[in-house]
N, C-alpha and C positions, 0 to 999 in steps of 0.2 A: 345792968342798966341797958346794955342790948337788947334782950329779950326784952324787954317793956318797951321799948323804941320799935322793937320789930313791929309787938302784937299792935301796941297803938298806930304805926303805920297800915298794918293789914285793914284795921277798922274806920282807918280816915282813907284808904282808898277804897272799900267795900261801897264805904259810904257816898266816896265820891262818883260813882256810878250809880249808885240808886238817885243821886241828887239829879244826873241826866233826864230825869225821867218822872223826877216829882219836884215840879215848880219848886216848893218852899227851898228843899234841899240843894244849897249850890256846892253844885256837882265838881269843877275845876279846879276851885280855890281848895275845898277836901283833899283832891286827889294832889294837889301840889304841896299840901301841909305832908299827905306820904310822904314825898321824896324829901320833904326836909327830913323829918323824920329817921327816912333812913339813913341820908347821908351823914348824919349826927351818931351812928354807932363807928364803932371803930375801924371792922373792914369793910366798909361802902369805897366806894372810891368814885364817889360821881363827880364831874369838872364841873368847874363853876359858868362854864358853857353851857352846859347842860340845864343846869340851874336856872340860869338868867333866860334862855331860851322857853323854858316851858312857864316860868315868871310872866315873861310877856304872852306867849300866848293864851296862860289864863288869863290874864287880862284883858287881851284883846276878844275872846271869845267870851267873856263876861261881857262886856259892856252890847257885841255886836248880839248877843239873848236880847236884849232890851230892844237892841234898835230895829233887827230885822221886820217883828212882826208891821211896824208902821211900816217898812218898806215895801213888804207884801200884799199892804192893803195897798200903797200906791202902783206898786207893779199891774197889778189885776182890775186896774181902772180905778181907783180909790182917789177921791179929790183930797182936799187938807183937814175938810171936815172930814172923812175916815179916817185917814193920817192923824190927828186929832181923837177921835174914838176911841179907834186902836189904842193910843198913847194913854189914854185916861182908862180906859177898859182894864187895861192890864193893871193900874197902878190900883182902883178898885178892887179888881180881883187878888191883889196880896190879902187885903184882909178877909177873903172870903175861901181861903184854903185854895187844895191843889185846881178843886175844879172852877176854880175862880180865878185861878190865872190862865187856865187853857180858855175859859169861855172867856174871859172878860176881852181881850183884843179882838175877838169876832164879833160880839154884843157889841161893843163900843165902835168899830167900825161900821158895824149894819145901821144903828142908831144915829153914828155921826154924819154919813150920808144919807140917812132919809128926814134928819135935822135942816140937813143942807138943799136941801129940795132934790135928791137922784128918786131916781123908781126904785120901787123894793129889788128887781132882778139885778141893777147896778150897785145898790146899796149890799145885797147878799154876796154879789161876788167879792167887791170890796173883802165885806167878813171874811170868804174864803182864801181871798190872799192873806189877810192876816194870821189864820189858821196856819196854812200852809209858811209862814214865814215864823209861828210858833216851832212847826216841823223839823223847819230847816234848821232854828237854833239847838234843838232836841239835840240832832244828827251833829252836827257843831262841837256839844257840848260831848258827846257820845266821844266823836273821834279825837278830840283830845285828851279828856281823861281814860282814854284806853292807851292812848301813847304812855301815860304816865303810870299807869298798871303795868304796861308791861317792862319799864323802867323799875317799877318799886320793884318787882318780883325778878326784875334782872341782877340787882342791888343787894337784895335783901337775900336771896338765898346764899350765895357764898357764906353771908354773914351767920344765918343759919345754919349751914354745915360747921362751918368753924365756932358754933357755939354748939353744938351737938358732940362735936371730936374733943372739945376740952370738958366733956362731964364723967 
């Protein structure tokens, strides 16, 4: 039961790194089902610190995916109608695959502000804050499911030796 808890660990953190990187795929919550995972073979020994710790921080960096890019567009001059864009753009772009959620917060911000009556060069920047607030989630999303790669693969090899030395 080890080895099947490893390899599917290995493939729910593989995955949770590609998820960093392709909208659809969420990247944290994968990478956090690893460490269940592996703390569920027999010699893991992860604390439940540990646990609860990378728990909340997928969660927190889940939710902060969603909310950044509206911040972005506000950060970079973006009125509420961008903030608004952005927010609708992205939720659009789920149904429109990966490249529908990277464009959709910038479309939706360009669009929400020139809705709103900005000039197209205010309304673009806008976009580009939300862009760049997609970015920043990416980076977000990157460094925490690599905290948790390198936890699975902290975890998971002892386990691996000591299921290699009893065959």
């Amino acid at each position: 039961m080890d080895t099947i808890l490893i390899i599917l660990g290995f493939f729910f953190a593989f995955a949770g790194i590609l998820g960093c990187f392709l909208p659809v795929i969420p990247g944290p919550p994968l990478s956090f089902i690893a460490l269940l995972l592996v703390h569920f073979t027999k010699g893991a020994d992860l604390s439940s610190s540990l646990l609860l710790t990378m728990a909340v921080l997928t969660i927190v960096v889940t939710v902060l995916d969603y909310v950044i890019p509206a911040w972005g567009t506000k950060k970079f001059g973006g009125t509420k109608y961008g903030t608004w864009g952005a927010t609708i753009g992205l939720i659009i772009g789920f149904f429109l695959g990966p490249i529908g959620i990277i464009a959709g917060p910038f479309v939706g911000a360009v669009l929400g502000e020139m809705l709103g009556g900005s000039s197209g060069s205010k309304a673009l920047r806008a976009g580009l804050g939300s862009f760049f607030g997609f970015l920043m989630g990416v980076g977000l999303k990157l460094v925490v499911s690599g905290i948790m790669l390198f936890y699975y693969f902290k975890y998971s090899l002892p386990v691996i030796k000591q299921l290699i030395s009893s065959l």
